[in-house]
C-alpha positions as CSV (number, residue, x, y, z in Angstrom):
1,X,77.5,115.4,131.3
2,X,79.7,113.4,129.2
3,X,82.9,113.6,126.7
4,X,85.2,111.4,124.9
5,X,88.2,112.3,122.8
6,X,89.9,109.8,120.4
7,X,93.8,110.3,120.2
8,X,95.9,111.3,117.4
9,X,99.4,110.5,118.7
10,X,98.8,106.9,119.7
11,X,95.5,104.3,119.8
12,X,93.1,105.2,122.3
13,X,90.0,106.9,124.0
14,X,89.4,109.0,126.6
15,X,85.8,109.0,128.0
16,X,84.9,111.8,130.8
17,X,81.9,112.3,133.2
18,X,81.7,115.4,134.8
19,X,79.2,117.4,137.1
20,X,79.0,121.1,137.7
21,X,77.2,121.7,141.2
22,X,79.0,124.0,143.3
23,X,82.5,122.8,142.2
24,X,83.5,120.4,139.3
25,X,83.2,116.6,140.1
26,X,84.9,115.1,137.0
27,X,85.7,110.9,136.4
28,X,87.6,109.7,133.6
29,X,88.6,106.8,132.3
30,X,91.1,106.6,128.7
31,X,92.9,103.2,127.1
32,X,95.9,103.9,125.2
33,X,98.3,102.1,123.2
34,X,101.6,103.9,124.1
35,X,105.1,103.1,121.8
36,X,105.9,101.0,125.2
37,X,102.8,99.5,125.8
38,X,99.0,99.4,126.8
39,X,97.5,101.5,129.7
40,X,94.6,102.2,131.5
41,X,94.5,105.8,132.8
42,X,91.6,107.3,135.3
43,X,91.5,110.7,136.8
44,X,89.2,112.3,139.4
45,X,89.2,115.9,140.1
46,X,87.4,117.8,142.1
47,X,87.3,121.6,142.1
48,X,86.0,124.7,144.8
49,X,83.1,126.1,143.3
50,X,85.1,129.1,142.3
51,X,87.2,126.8,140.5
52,X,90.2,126.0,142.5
53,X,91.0,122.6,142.3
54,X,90.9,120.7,145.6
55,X,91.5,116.9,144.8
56,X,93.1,115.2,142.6
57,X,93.8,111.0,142.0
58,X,95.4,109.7,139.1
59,X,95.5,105.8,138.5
60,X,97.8,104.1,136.0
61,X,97.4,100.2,135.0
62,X,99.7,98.8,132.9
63,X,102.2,95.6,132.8
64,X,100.5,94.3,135.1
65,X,100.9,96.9,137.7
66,X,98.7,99.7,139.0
67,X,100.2,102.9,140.5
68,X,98.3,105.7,142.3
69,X,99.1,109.1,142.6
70,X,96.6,111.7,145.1
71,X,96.8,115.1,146.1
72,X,94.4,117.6,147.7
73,X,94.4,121.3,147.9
74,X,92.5,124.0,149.6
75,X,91.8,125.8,146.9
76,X,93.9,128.9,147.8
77,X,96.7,126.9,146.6
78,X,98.6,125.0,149.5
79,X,98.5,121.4,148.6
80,X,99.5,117.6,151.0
81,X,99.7,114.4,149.7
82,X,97.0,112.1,150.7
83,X,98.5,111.1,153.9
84,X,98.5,114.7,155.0
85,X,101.6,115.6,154.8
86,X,102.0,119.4,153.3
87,X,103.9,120.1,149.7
88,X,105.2,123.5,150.1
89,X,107.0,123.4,146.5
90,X,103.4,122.8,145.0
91,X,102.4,126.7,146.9
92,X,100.6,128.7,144.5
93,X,99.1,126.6,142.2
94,X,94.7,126.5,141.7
95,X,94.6,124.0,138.8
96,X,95.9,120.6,137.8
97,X,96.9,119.7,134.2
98,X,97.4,116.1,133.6
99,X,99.4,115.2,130.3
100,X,97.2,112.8,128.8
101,X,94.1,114.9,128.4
102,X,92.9,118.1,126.9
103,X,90.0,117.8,129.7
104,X,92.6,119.6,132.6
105,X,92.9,122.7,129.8
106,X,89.0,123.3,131.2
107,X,89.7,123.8,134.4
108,X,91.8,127.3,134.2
109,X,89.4,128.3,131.5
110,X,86.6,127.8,133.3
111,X,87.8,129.2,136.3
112,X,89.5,132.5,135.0
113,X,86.7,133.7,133.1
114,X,89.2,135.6,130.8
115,X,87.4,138.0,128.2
116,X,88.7,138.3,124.4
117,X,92.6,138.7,124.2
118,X,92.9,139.1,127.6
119,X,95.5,136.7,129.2
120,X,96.7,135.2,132.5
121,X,99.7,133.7,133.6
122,X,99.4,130.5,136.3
123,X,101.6,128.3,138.0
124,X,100.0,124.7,137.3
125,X,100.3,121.3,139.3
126,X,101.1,119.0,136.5
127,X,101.0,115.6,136.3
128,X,103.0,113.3,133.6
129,X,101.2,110.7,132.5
130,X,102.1,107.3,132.1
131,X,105.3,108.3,134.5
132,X,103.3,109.6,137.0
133,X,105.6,112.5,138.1
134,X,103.8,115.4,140.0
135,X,106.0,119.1,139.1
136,X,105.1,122.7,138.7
137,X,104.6,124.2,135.0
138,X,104.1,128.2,133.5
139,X,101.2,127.6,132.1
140,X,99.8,131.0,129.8
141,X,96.0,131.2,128.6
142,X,95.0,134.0,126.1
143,X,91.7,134.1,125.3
144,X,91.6,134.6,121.3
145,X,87.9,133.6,119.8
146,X,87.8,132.8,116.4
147,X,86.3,134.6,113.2
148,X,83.1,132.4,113.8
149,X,82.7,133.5,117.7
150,X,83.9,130.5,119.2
151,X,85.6,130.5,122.1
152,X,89.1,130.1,121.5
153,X,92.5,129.7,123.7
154,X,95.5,129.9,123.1
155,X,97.4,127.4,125.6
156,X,101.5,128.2,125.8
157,X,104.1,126.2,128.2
158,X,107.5,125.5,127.8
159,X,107.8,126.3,124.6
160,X,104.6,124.4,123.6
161,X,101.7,126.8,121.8
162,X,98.4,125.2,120.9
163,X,94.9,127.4,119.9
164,X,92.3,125.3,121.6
165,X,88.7,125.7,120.1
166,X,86.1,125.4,123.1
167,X,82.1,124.1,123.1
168,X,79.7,126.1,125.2
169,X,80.6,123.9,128.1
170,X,84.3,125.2,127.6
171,X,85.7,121.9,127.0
172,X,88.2,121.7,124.3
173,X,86.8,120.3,121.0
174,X,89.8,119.6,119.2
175,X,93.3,119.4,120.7
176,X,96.1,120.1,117.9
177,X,98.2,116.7,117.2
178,X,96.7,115.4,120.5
179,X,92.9,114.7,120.7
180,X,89.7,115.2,118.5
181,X,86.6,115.8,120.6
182,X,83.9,112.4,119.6
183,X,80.3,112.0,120.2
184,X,79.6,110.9,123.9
């Protein structure tokens, strides 16, 4: 399948390919104008087919420079960087959220399976995008469902609160003051 969201903070696109056969196999590729210049951004997850992710690469081109950030997990949560070596302060987490796309919100949606207002609390891999700097986040996911019956989720970390309207794929539609979903 195929996605693209168009950016409401800053020029740019964010086109996604993803595959659902026993785990997630998702490839993206975005260009953005950021206040301090033009990037390139692609992403590849993969996830368990429970959900977990297990591997994550995140590529950044910009200024004439390209920088490379990978991980992998087992999908219980114990994580090494690509050369093997283990990253006990990264224990715990089963998704990755990368900053510059709503596309990550899927992943804990899609794996939690949450039911109307019920809610779960996760510790997240995240991943700042353009800096490229790997931390842990509280992440909280409600599920709400709006009037209509869409699926909807209410997304909250570190002070940050967005309502996140899904599609039946559970792939965020519209991102508030981020992204708006576009025909792929």
């Amino acid at each position: 399948m195929e996605v693209a969201w168009s950016s409401l903070d800053w020029p740019g696109v964010e086109h996604v390919r993803w595959s659902d056969h026993e785990g997630l196999r998702v490839d993206s590729n975005a260009v953005v104008a950021f206040p301090d210049g033009a990037a390139r951004i692609s992403y590849r997850i993969e996830t368990a087919a429970e959900g977990a992710t297990t591997w994550v690469e995140v590529e950044i081109a910009r200024q004439h420079a390209v920088r490379r950030l990978a991980v992998s997990g087992d999908g219980l949560g114990a994580w090494q960087d690509e050369t093997g070596v283990p990253m006990p302060e990264l224990t715990g987490c089963l998704d990755v959220d990368i900053s510059s796309t709503p596309f990550t919100n899927t992943l804990p949606v899609r794996r939690l399976g949450l039911r109307p207002h019920q809610a779960a609390d996760l510790r997240v891999l995240y991943i700042r995008v353009p800096e490229l700097e790997l931390s842990v986040s509280a992440q909280r996911y409600t599920r709400l469902d709006a009037a209509d019956g869409r699926e909807t989720y209410r997304y909250e970390s570190a002070g940050f609160r967005a309502d996140l309207p899904m599609d039946e794929h559970e792939l965020v539609l519209d991102y508030p003051r981020g992204w708006r979903r576009e025909r792929a």
